[in-house]
C-alpha positions in Angstrom: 33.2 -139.0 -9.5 30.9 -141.3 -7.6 31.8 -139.2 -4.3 30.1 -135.8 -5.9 26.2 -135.2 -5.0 25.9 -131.7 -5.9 27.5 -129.3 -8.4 30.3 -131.0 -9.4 32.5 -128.7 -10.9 35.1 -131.5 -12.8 33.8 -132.9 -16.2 34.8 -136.5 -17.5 38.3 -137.7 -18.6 36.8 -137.2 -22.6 36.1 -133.8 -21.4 39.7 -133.0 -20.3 41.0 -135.0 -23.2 39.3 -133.0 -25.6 39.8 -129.5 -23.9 43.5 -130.6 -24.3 43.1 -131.3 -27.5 41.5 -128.5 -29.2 43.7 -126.0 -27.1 47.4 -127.7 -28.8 47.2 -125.0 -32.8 47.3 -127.6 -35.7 45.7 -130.3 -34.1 41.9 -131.7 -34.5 40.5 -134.2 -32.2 38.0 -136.5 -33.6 35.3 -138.0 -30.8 34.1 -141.8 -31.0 31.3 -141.6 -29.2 27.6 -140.4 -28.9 26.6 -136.3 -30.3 26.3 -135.6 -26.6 29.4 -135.8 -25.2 31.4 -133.0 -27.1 28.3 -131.1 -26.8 27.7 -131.1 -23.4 31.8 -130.2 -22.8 30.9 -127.6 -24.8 28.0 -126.3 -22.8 29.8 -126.5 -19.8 32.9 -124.7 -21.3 30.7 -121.4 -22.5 29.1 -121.0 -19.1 32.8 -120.2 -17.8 35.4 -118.1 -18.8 37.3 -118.1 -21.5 35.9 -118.5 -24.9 35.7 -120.9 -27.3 38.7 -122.8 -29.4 38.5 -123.5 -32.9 37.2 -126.8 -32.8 34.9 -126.6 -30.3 30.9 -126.9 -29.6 29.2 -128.5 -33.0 32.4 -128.1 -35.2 33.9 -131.4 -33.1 34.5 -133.8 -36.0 32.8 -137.0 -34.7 31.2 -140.3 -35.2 28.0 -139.6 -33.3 27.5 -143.4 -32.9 23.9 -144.8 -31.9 22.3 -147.9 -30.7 23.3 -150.2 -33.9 27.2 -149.4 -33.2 26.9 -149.8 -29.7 25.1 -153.3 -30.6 26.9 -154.2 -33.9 30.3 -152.0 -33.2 31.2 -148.9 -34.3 34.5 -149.8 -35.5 33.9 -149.4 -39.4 31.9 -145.8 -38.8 35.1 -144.4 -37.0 37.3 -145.2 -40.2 34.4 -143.7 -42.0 34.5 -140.3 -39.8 38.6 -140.3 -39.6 38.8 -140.7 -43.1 36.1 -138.0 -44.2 37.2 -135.5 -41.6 41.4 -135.9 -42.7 39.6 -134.8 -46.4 37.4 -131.6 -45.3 39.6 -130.5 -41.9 43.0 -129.5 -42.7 45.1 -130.4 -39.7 48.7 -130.9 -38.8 47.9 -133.9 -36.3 44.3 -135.8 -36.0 43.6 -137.4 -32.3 41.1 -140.0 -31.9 39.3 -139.9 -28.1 37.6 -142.8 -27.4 34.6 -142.8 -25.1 32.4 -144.5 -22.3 30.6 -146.2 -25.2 33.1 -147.8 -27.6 34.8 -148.7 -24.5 32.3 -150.5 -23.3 31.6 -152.6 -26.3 35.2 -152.9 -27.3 35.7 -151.0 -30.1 39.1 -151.6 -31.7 40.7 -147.9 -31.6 44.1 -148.8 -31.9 43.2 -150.9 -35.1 41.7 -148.1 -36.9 44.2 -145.8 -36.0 47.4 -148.0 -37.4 45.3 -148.8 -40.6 45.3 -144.5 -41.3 48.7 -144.6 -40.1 49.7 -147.0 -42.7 48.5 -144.2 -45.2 50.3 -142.0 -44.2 47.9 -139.6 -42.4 49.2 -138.0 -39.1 46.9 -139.5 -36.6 47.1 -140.7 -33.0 44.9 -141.8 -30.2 44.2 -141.9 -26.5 42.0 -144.6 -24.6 40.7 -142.7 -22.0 37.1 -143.1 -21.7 34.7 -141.1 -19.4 34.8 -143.2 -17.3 38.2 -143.5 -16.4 38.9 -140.4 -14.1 38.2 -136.7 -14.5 39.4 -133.9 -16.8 42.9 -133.5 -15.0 43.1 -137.4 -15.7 42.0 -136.7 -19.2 44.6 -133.9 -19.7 47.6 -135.8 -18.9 46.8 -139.4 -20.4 46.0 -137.6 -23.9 49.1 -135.8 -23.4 51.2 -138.8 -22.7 49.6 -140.8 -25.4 50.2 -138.5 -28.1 54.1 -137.7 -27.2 54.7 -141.7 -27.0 52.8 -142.3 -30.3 53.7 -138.8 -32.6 57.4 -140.0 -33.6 55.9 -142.1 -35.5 53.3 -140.0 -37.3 55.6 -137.2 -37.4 58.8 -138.5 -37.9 62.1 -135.9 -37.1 65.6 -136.8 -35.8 66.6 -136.1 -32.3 68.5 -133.2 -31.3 68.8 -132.2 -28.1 68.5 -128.3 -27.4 70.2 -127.5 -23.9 68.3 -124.4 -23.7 64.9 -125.6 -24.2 62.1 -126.8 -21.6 58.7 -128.2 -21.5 56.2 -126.9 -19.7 53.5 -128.9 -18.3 51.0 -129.1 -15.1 48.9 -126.1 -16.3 46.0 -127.1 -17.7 43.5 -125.6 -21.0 39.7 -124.3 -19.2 40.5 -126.2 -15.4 42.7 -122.9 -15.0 40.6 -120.0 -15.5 43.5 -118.2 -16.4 45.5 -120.7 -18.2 46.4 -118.8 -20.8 47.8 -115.9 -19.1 50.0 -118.3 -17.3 51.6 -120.1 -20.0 52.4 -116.5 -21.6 53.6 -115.2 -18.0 56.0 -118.3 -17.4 57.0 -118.6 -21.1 57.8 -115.1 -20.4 60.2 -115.1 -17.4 61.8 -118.4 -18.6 62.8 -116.5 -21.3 64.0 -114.0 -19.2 66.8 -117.0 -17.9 67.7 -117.0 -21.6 65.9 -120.3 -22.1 63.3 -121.4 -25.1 60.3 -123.1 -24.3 57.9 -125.3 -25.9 54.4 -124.6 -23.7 52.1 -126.5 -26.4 48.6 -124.6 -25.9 47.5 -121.2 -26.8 48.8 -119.1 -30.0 52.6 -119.7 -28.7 51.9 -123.4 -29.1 51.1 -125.8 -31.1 52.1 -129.5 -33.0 55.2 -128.1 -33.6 55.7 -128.5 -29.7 54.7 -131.8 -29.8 57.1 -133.5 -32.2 59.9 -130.9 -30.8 59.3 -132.2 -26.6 61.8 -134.9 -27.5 64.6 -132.0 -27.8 64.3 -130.6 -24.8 67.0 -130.3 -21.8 64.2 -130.2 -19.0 60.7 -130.6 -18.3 58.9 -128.6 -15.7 55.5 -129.8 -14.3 53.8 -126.9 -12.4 51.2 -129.2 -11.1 50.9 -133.0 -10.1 48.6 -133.5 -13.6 52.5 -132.6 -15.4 53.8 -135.5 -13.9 52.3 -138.4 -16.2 53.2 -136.6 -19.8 56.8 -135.7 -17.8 57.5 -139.0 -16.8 56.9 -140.4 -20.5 59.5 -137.9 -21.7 62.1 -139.0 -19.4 61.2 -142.7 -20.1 61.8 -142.7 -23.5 64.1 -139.8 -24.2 66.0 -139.4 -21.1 64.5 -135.6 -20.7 65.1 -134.6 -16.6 61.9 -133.8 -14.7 61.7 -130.9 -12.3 58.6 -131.2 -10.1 57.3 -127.8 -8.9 54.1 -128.0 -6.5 52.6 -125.2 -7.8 53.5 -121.7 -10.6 55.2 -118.9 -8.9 53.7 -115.7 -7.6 56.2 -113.1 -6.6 59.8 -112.0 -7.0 60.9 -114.6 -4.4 59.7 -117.7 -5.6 61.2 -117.0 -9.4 64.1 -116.7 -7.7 63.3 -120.0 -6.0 62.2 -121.9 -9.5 65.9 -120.3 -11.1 67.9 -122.2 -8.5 65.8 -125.0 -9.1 66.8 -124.5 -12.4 70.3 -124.1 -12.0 70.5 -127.4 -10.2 68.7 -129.3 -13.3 70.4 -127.5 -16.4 73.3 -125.0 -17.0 71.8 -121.3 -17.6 73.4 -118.2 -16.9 73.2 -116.9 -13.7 74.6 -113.6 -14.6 71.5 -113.1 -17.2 69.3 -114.6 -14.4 70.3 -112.1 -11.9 69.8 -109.0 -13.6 66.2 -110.3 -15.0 65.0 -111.2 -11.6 67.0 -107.8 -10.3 64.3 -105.9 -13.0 61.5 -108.1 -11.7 62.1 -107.3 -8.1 61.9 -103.7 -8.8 58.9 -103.7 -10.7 57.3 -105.5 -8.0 58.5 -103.6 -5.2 57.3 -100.3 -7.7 53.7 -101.7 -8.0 53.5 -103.2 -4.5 54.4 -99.4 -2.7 51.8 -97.9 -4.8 49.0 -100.1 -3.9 50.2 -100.0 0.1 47.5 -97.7 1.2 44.9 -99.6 -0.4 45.9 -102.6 1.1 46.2 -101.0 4.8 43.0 -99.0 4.7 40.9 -102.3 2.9 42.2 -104.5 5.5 43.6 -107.5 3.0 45.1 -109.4 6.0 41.6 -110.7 6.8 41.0 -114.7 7.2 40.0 -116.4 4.8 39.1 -119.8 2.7 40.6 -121.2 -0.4 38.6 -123.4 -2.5 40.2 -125.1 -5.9 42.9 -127.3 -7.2 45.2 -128.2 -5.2 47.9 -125.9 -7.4 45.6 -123.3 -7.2 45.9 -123.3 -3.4 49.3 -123.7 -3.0 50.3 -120.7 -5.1 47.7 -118.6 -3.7 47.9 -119.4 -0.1 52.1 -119.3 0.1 51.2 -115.7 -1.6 48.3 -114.5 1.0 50.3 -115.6 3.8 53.7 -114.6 3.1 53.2 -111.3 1.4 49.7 -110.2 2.8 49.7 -111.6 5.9 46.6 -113.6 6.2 45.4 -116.4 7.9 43.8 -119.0 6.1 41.3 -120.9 8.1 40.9 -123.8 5.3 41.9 -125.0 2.3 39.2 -126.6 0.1 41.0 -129.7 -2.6 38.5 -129.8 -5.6 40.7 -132.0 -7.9 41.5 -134.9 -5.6 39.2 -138.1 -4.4 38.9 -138.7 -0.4 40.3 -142.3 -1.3 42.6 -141.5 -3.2 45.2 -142.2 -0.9 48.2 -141.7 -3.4 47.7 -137.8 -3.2 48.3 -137.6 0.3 51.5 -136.8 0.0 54.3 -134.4 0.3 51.7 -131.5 -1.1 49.0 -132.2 1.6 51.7 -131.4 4.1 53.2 -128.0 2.8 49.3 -126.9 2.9 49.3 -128.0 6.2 51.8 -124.9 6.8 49.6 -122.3 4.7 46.2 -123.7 6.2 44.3 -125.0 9.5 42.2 -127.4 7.9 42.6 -129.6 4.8 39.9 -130.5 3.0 39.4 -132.8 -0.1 36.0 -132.5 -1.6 34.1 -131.4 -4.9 31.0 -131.4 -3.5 29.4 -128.1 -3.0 26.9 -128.6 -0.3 30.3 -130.2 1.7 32.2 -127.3 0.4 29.1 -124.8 1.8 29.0 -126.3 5.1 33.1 -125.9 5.0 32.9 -122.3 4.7 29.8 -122.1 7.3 31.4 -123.6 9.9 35.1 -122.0 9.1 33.4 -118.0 9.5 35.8 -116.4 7.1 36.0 -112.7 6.3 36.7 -113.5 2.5 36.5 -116.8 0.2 38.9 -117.1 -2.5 36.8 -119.7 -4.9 34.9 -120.3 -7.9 31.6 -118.8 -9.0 29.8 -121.8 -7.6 30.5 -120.0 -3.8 29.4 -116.8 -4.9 25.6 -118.0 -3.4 27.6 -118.9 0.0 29.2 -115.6 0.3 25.8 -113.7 -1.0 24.1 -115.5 1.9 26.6 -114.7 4.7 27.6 -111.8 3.3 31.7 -111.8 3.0 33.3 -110.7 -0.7 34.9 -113.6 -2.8 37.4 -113.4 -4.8 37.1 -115.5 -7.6 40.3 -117.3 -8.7 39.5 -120.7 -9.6 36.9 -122.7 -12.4 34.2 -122.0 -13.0 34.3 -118.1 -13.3 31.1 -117.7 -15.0 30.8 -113.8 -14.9 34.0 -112.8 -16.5 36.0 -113.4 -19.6 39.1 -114.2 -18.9 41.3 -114.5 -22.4 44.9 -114.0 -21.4 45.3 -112.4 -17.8 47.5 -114.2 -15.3 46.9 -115.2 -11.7 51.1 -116.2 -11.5 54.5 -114.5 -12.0 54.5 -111.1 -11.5 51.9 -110.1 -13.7 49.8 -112.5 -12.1 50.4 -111.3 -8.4 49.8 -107.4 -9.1 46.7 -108.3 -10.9 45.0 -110.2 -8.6 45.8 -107.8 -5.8 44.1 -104.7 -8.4 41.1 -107.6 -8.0 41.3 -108.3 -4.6 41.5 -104.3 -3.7 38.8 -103.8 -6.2 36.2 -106.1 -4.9 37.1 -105.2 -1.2 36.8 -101.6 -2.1 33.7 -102.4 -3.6 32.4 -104.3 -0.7 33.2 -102.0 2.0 30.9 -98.9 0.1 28.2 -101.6 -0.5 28.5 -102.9 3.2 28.7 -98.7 4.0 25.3 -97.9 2.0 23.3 -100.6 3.9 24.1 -99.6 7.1 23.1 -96.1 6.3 20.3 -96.8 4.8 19.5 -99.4 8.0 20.0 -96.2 10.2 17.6 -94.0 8.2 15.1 -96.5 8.1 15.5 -96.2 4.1 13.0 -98.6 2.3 11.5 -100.4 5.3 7.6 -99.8 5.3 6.9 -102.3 8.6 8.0 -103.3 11.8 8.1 -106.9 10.1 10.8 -105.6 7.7 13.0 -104.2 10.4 12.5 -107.3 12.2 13.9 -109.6 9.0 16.8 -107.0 9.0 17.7 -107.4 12.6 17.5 -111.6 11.6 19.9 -111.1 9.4 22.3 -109.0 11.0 21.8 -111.6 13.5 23.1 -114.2 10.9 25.4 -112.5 10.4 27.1 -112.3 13.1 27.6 -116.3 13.7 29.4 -116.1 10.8 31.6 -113.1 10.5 31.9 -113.5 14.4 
């Protein structure tokens, strides 16, 4: 956090926590800390896509502690608030976040939470304060908290379903199009005749939660699956399949079935003829949309800017099926020093991009895309002024997307893949007239009253050119 000067597009390890939290049906997160902090995650949740949860904004049961708890302790106002929100918010499981705050001044979380436990009532918590890391941190800590503490708030026997998986790694408002994934990969796993427990969204829920135990595998799409993965294994001996990023395309759910395969017994007959209909749906879809894609010229070069999942799916996708060259590949959920990320991912981008780069800054991220020239940014909203400036169409694919809402579409699978290239086809289409109508309207002198005007344009065009080359 400390290396971000401008714009920084990753919220606080509460604010992950708690966007966790309110996207898992039957649970309610309570907040120990000041009124600001859920309300500011909520501010910066409704300037991006995709809605509001239940719980979210002002209806975020919490203590809203001032300076006499921070002074005295809150400790006896958080049993107050648990207490009084377990008897006016029904809920199937209540989670505690704790925050910068009650950190700091040692607040005794744990304490209050076994008391309400010894009750009876169904209620966990997670220690990750602010302060601690980011919202990726914040997802995965409050996911591995509540699966090592919920067998005993919601007691059920073990019984270990060899058709069942966990899905983890995609993560609630960090993924624009969160939802849509989940449904897409719940989807095709289904398709291999398995059952899945994904947790978020209207096909998860608590239910999820007290069920991960039972499951033959867990899959983490995404680094951030690793942690709540890892505490499965630990204390239920679940497998772990890492996956660097979701799949786009026919060929990489082939690739994630043998991965499969070599984790858990499916059947490969039932595998083959769903990725058989899969492959000819895309190959339908992908011949009709051919002359779009040669007359709009989608092998262009480009950067990619987002998590580093984000980038590895899309890149392995723009360079294998459309043929582009990626100049560079922008990180937004890693720190420069943190050297433990440098790792095996950092090198398969290495074969999809020229340049690494590990920043959330977005005057760093600006000067990235100045000095790279792309013909087309694939980014967030926050590059939108960037590409206004220069002039090159940007596709946007990772958080924030603030002029869209974005409720269940996919950007993976192979939902995902045709509708991003109905995007990408769209907004080129859309640049090319708009690029079209300027010119002409350069040639016949349309709208320019003075020599000083024509002199701006020709500055411009000028501009221009340095960076489109």
């Amino acid at each position: 956090m400390s290396e971000i000067i401008k714009n920084p597009r990753n919220g606080c390890a509460l604010h992950g926590a708690l966007k966790t939290v309110q996207e898992i049906k039957g649970a309610v997160p309570v907040i120990h800390a000041n009124a600001g902090c859920g309300v500011i995650n909520y501010f910066a949740g409704k300037a991006s896509s995709g809605g509001s949860s239940r719980y979210s904004g002002y209806s975020v049961p919490g203590t809203a502690i001032q300076d006499r708890h921070v002074i005295f302790g809150g400790a006896s106002r958080l049993r107050e608030q648990i207490k009084n929100t377990i008897k006016v918010v029904n809920g199937d499981l209540y989670v505690i976040l704790n925050s910068c705050e009650s950190a700091m001044v040692g607040d005794d979380v744990d304490a209050m939470t076994r008391e309400i436990v010894d009750q009876g009532e169904p209620v966990v918590d997670t220690l990750v304060a602010g302060f601690n890391g980011g919202e990726h941190y914040g997802y995965e800590h409050v996911l591995a908290d509540i699966l090592s503490s919920i067998d005993g708030v919601k007691k059920s026997e073990k019984n270990t379903d060899p058709k069942l998986v966990n899905i983890f790694g995609i993560i609630p408002g960090k993924d624009p199009y969160w939802q849509g994934n989940l449904e897409e990969i719940k989807r095709i796993l289904e398709g291999f005749g398995l059952r899945v427990n994904t947790f978020f969204g209207p096909y998860g829920g608590v239910d999820d939660l007290v069920n991960a135990k039972n499951a033959a595998l867990t899959i983490a799409f995404s680094k951030w699956g690793e942690l709540p993965a890892e505490k499965l294994k630990e204390k239920y001996d679940i497998p772990v399949l890492l996956r660097p990023s979701l799949p786009v395309g026919a060929e990489q759910l082939r690739s994630l079935a043998d991965s499969i395969a070599g984790s858990i017994d499916i059947d490969k007959d039932e595998v083959d003829k769903f990725l058989a209909k899969e492959e000819a749906y895309e190959r339908d879809l992908l011949y009709r949309a051919r002359e779009d894609i040669i007359e709009n010229d989608l092998s262009a070069t480009a950067v990619l800017v987002g998590d580093e999942e984000q980038v590895i799916r899309l890149g392995a996708f723009l360079t294998e099926v459309l043929g582009m060259e990626i100049y560079a590949a922008v990180i937004t959920d890693l720190l420069k020093k943190d050297e433990e990320h440098k790792s095996d991912n950092i090198e398969f981008l290495k074969n999809i991009a020229g340049n690494i780069y590990i920043t959330s800054d977005q005057k760093e991220i600006e000067d990235i895309i100045r000095s790279e020239k792309p013909e087309v940014i694939f980014g967030s909203s926050l590059e939108k002024k960037i590409a206004d400036k220069f002039d090159i169409p940007i596709i946007e694919t990772s958080y924030p997307v603030f002029e869209k809402l974005i409720l269940n579409k996919a950007s993976a699978g192979i939902k995902g893949e045709i509708s991003f290239i109905e995007e990408y086809v769209t907004v080129a289409k859309k640049f090319k007239a708009e690029k079209k109508s300027k010119l002409l309207s350069y040639i016949k002198g349309e709208g320019r009253e003075s020599s000083a005007e024509t002199s701006q344009t020709v500055r411009n065009v000028r501009k221009l050119s340095l960076v489109t080359g």
